[in-house]
N, C-alpha and C positions, 0 to 999 in steps of 0.2 A: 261590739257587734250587737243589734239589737235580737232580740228573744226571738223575734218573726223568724228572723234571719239564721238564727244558730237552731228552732227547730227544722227547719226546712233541711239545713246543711244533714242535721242526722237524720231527718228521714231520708233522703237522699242515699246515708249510708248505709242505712239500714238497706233497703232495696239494693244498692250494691252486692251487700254481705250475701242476702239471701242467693240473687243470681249468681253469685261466684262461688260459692259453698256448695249450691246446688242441691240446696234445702225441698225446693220444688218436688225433686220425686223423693226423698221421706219418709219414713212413714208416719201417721199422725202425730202420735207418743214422741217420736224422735225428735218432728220440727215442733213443738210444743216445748220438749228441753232444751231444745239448740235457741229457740224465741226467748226462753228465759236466761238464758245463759248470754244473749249478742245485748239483752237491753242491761242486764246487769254491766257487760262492757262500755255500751254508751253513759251510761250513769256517771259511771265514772272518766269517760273520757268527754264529757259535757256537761259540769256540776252545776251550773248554772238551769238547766232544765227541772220543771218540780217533777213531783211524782205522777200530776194528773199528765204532762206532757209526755211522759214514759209510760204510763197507761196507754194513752191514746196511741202513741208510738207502736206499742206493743201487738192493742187491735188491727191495725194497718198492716202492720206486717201479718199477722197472722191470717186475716182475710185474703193479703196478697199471694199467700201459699196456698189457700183453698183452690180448688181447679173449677170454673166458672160451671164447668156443665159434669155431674159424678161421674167417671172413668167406671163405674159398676151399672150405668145406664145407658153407656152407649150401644150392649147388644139389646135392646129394645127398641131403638130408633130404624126406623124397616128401611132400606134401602129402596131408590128407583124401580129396579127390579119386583121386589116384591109388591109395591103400590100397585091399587088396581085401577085404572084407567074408567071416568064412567061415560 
């Protein structure tokens, strides 16, 4: 299997792992140890990847657990209601 091919398959798993784990709600500390602990298992369950691929692995997954918009900002965002019409 070419390289293309065998990272894709583990990013793939990785994004698996995280939704089935349910690493998502988390808390930062937590999915930070559980991120080092799922690429330390790809590691070894894909020896053929280097380190910079498990790097990059790593960041992916870790971005993909951030929440797009902070969960500590959405009581700032004013509702319909509250807007003032000019």
């Amino acid at each position: 299997m070419g390289k293309e091919k065998l990272l894709e398959r583990a990013r793939d798993e990785l994004f698996s792992h995280i939704n089935r784990c349910d690493v998502l709600k988390a808390a930062e500390g937590e999915q930070r140890e559980w991120m080092d602990e799922t690429i330390d298992y790809i590691r070894e369950r894909y020896p053929d990847l280097s380190e910079v691929d498990l790097s990059g692995l790593h960041e992916i997954g870790t971005r993909f657990c951030q929440p797009a918009i902070s969960r500590k900002s959405e009581s700032n965002f004013n509702t319909l209601d509250d807007a003032s019409v000019a």
